[in-house]
N, C-alpha and C positions, 0 to 999 in steps of 0.2 A: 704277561701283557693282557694275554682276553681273559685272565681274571680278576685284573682293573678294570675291564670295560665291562666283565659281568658283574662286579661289585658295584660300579657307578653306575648303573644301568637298575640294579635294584632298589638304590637309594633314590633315584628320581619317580620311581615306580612306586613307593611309598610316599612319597612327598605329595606325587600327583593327587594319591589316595587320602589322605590328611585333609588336603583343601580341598576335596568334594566333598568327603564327609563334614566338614564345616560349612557349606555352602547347604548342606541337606539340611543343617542344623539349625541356621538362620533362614531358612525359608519355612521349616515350622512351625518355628515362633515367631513368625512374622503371621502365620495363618493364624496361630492361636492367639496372640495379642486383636489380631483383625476380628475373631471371631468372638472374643471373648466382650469388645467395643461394641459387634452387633446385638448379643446377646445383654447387655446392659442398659443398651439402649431403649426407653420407654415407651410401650404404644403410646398414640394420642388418644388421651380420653378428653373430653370436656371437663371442664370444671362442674361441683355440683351447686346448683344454686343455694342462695340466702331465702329460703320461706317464711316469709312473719304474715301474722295478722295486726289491723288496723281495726282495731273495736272503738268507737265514736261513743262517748260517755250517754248515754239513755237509749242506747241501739237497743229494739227488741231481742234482737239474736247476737251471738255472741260466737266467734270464731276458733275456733282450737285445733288441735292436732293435728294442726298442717305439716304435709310432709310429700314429699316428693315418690313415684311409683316408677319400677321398671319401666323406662319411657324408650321411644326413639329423638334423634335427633333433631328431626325438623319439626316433632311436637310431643314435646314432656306430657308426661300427664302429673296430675298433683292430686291431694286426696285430704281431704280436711271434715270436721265436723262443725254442726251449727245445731244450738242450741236454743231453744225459744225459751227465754228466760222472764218473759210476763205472764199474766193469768186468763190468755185469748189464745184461741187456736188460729195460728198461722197457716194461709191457705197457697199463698205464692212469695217467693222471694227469689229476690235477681243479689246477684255475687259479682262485682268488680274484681278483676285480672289486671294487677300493673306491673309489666315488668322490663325493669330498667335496669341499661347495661352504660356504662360510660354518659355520655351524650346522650344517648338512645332511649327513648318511654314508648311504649306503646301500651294501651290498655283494651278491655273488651269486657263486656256485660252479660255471664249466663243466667236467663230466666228458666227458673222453677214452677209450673202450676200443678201445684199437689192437687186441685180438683181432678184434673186431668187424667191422676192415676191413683191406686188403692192406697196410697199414705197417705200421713196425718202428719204434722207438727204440733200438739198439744200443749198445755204449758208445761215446762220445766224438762220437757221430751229434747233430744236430740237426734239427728240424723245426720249419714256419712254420704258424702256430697264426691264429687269425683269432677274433676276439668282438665283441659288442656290448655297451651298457650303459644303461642309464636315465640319461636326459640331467635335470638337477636343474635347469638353468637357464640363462640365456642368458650369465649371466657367468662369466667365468671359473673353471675347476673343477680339482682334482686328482685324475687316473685312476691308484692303484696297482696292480700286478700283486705277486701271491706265490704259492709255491706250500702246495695244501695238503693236497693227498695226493698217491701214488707207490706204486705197485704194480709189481713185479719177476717177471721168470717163472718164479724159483724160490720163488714165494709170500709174500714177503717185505717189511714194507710199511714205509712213511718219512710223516711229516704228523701235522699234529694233526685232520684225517679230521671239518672241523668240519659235515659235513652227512652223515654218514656215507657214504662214496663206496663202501667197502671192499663195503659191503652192496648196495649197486646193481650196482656189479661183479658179485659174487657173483650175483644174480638173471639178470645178462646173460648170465653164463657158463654157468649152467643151461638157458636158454631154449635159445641156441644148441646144447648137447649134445644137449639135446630133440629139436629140429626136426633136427640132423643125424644123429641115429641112427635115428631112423624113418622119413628120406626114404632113407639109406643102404641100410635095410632092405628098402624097397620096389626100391628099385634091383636090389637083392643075388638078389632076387626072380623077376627081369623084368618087374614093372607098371607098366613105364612110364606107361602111362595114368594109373594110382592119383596116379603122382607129379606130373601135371599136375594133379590133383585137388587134391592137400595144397598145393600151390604155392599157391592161391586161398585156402587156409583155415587154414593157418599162423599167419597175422597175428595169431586171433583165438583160439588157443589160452591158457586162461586158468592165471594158475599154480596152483601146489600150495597146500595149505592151510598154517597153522602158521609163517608166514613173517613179517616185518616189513614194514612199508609201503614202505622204501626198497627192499627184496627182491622186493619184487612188480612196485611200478617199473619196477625193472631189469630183471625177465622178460617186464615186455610189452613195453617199449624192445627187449628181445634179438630177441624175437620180430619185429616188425616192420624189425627192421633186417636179422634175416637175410634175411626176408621178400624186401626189395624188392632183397636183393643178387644174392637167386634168379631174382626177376623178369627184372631186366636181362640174367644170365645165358640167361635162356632165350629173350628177347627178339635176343642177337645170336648162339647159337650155339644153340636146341634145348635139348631133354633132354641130351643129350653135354656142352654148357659147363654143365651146372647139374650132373651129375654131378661134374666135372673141381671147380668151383666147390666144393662136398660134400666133396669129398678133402682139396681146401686147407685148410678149413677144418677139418675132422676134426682134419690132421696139425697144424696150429697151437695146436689145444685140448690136444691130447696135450702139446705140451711146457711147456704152462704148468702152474697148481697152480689 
């Protein structure tokens, strides 16, 4: 008799042991199936946008190589080239941003003034241009590029000029005439001192009266850009490279319009 109750006493002891080790077994694979659904599961990335260019048949400039750049999310950046494909050197050009998602357009106008700084756009020359955009959304989007003004250095303009660029121009070009004829002048002088003076307070020269808002723009834009082109001049060479600096600029204002 207690070796029926020690017999049936082992067989339930085994049985007990059968259905936990099953119970270990489906709890495994229930982790690994769980784990194996997280691990396949895809970050969220954005979609990558659609980049084209819009080249309008007799455009000076000509769009190419657009392409999209290591960006963040709430502003791509994008990277294209422009080519000046007539036989006049191109002095400023403004680039249209449209980029449209569903329902969704938004567009925006980056001006270019090559006076402003040491390039050229020459004939048949190209140069690699770089922008950002207002990102609409996570899905997929279309960035176009076109051009939509064009300014020449014998004055002469191309674009339907849809934020008025022609005028910001204009204001830049003044600014800078500004600040180079009076720093010239102190030069011409010998006060150099003077001219570390106006270097500090250039920035903040305000324009003329009788102007349009985009004209005015332009001339504090002009102003602080010649501003800090002088900084850096005199930051690696002195008064002498901010002279030298003055000159380049002087002779490059001379041969535009």
């Amino acid at each position: 008799m207690g070796q029926t109750v020690h017999h049936k006493l082992i067989v339930r002891l085994v049985a007990l042991a059968a259905v936990t080790f099953s119970l270990i077994l489906v709890v495994k694979q229930d982790d690994q199936v769980g784990l194996g659904l997280t691990q396949s599961m895809p970050a969220f990335q954005p979609q990558a946008p659609v980049i084209v260019a819009r080249n309008e048949p007799g455009s000076p400039l000509v769009i190419s190589a657009e392409r999209q750049l290591p960006k963040t999310e709430q502003a791509p950046e994008i990277a294209f080239n422009v080519t000046n494909v007539t036989n006049k050197t191109v002095i400023a050009f403004a680039i249209r941003v449209e980029v449209a998602s569903g329902s969704k357009v938004v567009s925006s106008v980056s001006l270019r003034n090559l006076e402003l700084s040491a390039t050229e756009l020459l004939p048949n020359r190209s140069l690699n241009n770089f922008d950002s955009y207002e990102n609409l959304s996570s899905e997929q989007h279309r960035v176009t590029l076109s051009v939509d003004y064009v300014q020449f250095s014998d004055g002469k303009r191309w674009g339907l000029d849809s934020v008025k660029s022609a005028e910001t121009v204009a204001g830049q070009r003044a600014a800078a005439e500004t600040v180079t004829t009076r720093l010239l002048k102190i030069f011409k002088e010998g006060n150099a001192s003077d001219a570390a003076n106006v270097l500090e307070s250039i920035a903040d020269i305000e324009p003329p009266q009788q102007h349009s808002s985009e004209w005015n723009t332009g001339f504090r834009m002009g102003t602080r850009s010649v501003a800090n082109s002088l900084k850096r001049a005199n930051q690696a060479g002195g008064l002498g490279q901010v002279n030298r600096e003055l000159a380049r600029l002087a002779t490059k204002l001379a041969g535009g319009h």
